[in-house]
N, C-alpha and C positions, 0 to 999 in steps of 0.2 A: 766706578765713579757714579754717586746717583744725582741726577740731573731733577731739576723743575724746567717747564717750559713755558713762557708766555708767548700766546699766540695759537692759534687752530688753523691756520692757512697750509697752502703744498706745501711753504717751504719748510717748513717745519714738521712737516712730515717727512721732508726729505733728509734734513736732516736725523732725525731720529732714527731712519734706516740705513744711514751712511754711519750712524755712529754703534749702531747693533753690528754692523758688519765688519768694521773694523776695531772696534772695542768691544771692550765688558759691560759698555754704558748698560746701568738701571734707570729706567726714566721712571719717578714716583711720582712726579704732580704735574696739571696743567693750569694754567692761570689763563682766563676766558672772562669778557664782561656776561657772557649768559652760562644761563645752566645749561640750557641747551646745547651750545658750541661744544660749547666744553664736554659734555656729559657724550656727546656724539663723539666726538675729536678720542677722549679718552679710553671710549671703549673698538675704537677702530683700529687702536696703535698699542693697546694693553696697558694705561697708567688705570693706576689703582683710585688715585684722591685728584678731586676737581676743586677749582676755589675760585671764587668771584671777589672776595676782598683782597685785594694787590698787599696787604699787610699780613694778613695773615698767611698770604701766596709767603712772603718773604720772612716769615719764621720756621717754615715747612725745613723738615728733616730732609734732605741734599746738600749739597757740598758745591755743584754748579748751577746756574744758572742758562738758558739759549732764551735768545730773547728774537723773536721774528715777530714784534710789532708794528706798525705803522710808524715812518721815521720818527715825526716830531714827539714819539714819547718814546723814542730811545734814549734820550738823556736824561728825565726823573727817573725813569724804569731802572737802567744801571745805576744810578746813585744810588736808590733804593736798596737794591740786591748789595750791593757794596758795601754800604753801609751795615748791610744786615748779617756781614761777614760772605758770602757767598761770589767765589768765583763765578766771571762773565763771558758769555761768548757771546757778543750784539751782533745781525745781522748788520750787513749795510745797508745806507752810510752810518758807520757805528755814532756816527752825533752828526747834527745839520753844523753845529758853527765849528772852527778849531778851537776856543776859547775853553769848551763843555769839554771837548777830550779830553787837553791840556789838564782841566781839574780834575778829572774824572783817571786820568794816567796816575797825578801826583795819588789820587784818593787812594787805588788800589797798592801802590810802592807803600802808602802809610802803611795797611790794613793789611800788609805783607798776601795780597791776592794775586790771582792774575787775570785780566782783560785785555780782550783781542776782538778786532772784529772779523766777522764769519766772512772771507773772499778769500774764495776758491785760488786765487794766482799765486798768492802768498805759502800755502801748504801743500801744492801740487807738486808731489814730484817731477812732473815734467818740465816745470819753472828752470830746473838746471839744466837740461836738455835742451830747451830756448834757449837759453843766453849759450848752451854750449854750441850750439848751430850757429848763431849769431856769429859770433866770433868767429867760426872759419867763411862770413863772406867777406873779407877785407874791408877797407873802408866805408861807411855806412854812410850812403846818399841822401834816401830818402827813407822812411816809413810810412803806411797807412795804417791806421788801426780801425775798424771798421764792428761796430755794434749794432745794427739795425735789424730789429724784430718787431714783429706786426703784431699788439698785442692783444690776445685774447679777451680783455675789459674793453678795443675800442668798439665792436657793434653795442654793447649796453651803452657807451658814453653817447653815440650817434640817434640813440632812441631816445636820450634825453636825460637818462640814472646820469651820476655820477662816482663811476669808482674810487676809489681809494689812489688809485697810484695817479690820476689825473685832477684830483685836489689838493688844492697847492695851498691850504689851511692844513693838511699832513704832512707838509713838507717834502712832498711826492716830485713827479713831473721826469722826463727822461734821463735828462743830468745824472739825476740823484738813483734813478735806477740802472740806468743799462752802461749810461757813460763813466762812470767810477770806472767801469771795467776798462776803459780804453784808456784811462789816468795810472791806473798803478803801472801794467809795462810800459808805457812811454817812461815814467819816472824810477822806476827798476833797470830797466837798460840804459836808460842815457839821463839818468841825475834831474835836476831843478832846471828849467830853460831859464836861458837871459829872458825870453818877452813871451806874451800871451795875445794872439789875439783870437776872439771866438765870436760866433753869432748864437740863435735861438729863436725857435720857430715857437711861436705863442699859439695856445686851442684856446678856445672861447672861455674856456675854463678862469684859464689867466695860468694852466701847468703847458711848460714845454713842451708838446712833443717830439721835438729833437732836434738838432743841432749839430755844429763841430767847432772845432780848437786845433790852432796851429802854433803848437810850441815850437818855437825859434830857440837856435843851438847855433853856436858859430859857424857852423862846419854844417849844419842839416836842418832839414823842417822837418817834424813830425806833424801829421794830419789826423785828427781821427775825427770820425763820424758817429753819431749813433741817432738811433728814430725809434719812436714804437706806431709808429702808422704809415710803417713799409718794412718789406722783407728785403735783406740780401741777401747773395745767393756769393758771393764775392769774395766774405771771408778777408784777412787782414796776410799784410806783408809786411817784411822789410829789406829791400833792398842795399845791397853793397856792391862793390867793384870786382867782387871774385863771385859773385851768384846772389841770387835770393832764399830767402826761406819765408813760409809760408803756412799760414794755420786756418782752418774752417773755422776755428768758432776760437776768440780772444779770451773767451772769458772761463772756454775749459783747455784750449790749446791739445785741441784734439786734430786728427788728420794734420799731424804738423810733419812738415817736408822741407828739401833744401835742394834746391835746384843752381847747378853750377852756369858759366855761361854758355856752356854747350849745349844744355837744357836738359841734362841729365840729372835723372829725378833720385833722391836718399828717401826713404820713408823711416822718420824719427820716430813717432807715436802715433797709431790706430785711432779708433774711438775711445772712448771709457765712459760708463754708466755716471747717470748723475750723483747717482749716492754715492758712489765708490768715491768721486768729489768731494762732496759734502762731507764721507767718511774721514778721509784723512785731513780736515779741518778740524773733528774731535781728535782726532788722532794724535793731532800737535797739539793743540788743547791741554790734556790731558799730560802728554810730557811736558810741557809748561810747568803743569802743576807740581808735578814729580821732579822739576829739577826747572828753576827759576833762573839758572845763570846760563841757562840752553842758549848762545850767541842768539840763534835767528827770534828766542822772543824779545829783545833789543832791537835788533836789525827791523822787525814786523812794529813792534812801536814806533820807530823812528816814522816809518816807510807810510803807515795811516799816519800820522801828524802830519808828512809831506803833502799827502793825497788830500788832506781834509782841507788843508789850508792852498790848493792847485785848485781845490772844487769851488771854496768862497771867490778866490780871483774869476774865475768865468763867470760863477755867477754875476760879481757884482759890475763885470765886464759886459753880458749880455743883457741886466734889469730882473733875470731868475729874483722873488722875492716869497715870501710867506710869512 
C-alpha cells in the first residue's frame, strides 16, 4: 500500500513504524506547512517527495492517506483526500462535530473508499481478550476508566507558549485528546448510557485540562477520568460480582489482568510496543481496503458515530467550546 502523510509530529512517526512492521506500507509523501518540517520529517523516516501545497499533496501518486494533523483541520483535510479519490486513516477525534463524520462516512460509501479513524481499541487484538475477561466477572457493578497523563507541552504552556493540544481554536483540550479513550470502551462494553453527567476543569487557555463522565446504565455507573496535568499511577478497572479485571493503561490495555474474589491473580496480556499498536491500526486499515464487507469495518463506523456524538454531549454538558 503507498501511503501520503499529513503531519511531521511523533504520532506520525509512530505510526509509520507500526505500519513498516506489520505491513508492506510504502510511505511516498509528506504534507508539512514548511519546507523545513517536512524536508527534516522526510528524510528521518525515508519518504522520498515533500509538498507544502495541500493540493497538490492530494494529487500525489498513493492510494492512502494518515492524516495526524491538529484536530480542527481533520475535517477539510479528509474531505480533501476523499474527494481526491484517496483512502483515509484520521487520527483522533477523526472530526470535532458528529455532523462532519456523518458526511464524510456517506462521502467515502459514494466514492467506494474506506475511512476510519486511527484508536488503537478498535484494532487491538487484545480488545477480545477484554471483553473476554469481562464476561467471566459476573455481574458488572461498577467501572472506572481512568486516562490521566502529565503532558509533556504543560512546562512550555506554564512559561507562557502556547501548545497546540492546549488551544482550543484547534479544537484541542483533554476531552478531545486523552478522554476519547475512556469513551470508546465504556461504549464497546456496555452500549449508549440512558444519562450523561460530566464536569471540566478549564486552564487559562479557555482548553480543558481534564475532567470526568459518569454514564448512567440501569444496572451501573461507569466513571471515567482523564487529565493532562497529572499523572496516575492507578490504571483503569471494572468490577463485577465473580472478580475484577484490570488494565495499566485504557488506551493500550496493556498489563491486563483478572482477579477472582479470592484475589487470585490471571495475567491476560503483558506490555506491547507502541508501534506494534499503531501497527495493527494499518493492519486493519489495509484489509479494509482489500475486502470492504470485513464485519468489524461496520461495526468500527458505527462505534466512532457513537463515540463522536457521546464526545459533543460532554461537551456541550461541560461548556468545552472552540
Amino acid at each position: 500500500m503507498k501511503y501520503g502523510v499529513i503531519g511531521t509530529g511523533w504520532i506520525a512517526k509512530a505510526f509509520i513504524d507500526g505500519a513498516r512492521l506489520l505491513t508492506n506500507a510504502e510511505f511516498c509523501a509528506v504534507y508539512s506547512r514548511t519546507e523545513e518540517s517536512g524536508s527534516k520529517f522526510a528524510a528521518e523516516n525515508g519518504i522520498p517527495k515533500v509538498f507544502t501545497d495541500l493540493k497538490e499533496f492530494a494529487n500525489g501518486d498513493f492510494e492512502a492517506v494518515y492524516i495526524a494533523s491538529p484536530n480542527a483541520l481533520h475535517y477539510p483535510q479528509s474531505k480533501l483526500m476523499l474527494e481526491s479519490g484517496k483512502h483515509v486513516i484520521c487520527e483522533k477525534p477523526i472530526t470535532v462535530e458528529p455532523s462532519e463524520l456523518e458526511e464524510l462516512q456517506a462521502l467515502a460509501a459514494e466514492m467506494g473508499l474506506i475511512y476510519i479513524e486511527a484508536i488503537m481499541h478498535m484494532f487491538n487484538p487484545a480488545r477480545q481478550l477484554f471483553k473476554d475477561a469481562v464476561s467471566k466477572i459476573g455481574r458488572i457493578t461498577s467501572a472506572r476508566f481512568d486516562f490521566s497523563q502529565l503532558s509533556s507541552k504543560y512546562p512550555a504552556y506554564l512559561a507562557g507558549e502556547l501548545p497546540n493540544i492546549f488551544n482550543p481554536a484547534l479544537a484541542t483540550g483533554c476531552l478531545m485528546d486523552l478522554g476519547i479513550y475512556c469513551v470508546y470502551p465504556a461504549l464497546d462494553l456496555f452500549g449508549m448510557p440512558e444519562k450523561i453527567t460530566a464536569c471540566a476543569d478549564f486552564m487559562a487557555s479557555g482548553a480543558d485540562g481534564g475532567g470526568n463522565a459518569s454514564f448512567i446504565y440501569p444496572d451501573k455507573t461507569v466513571t471515567l477520568t482523564y487529565s493532562k496535568l497529572g499523572q496516575s499511577r492507578l490504571g483503569s478497572e471494572i468490577m463485577g460480582d465473580k472478580g475484577t479485571v484490570f488494565t495499566e493503561s485504557i488506551s493500550k490495555l496493556i498489563n491486563l489482568k483478572l482477579s477472582d474474589n479470592d484475589g487470585n491473580i490471571t495475567e491476560i496480556i503483558g506490555d506491547v510496543p507502541k508501534d506494534r499498536l499503531m501497527g495493527y491500526e494499518a493492519q486493519k486499515f489495509e484489509a479494509f481496503i482489500a475486502d470492504p464487507s470485513d464485519p468489524l469495518y461496520a461495526e468500527s463506523k458505527e462505534k466512532t458515530l457513537q463515540v463522536s456524538r457521546v464526545m459533543k454531549q460532554i461537551r456541550d454538558i461541560t461548556g468545552i467550546s472552540f
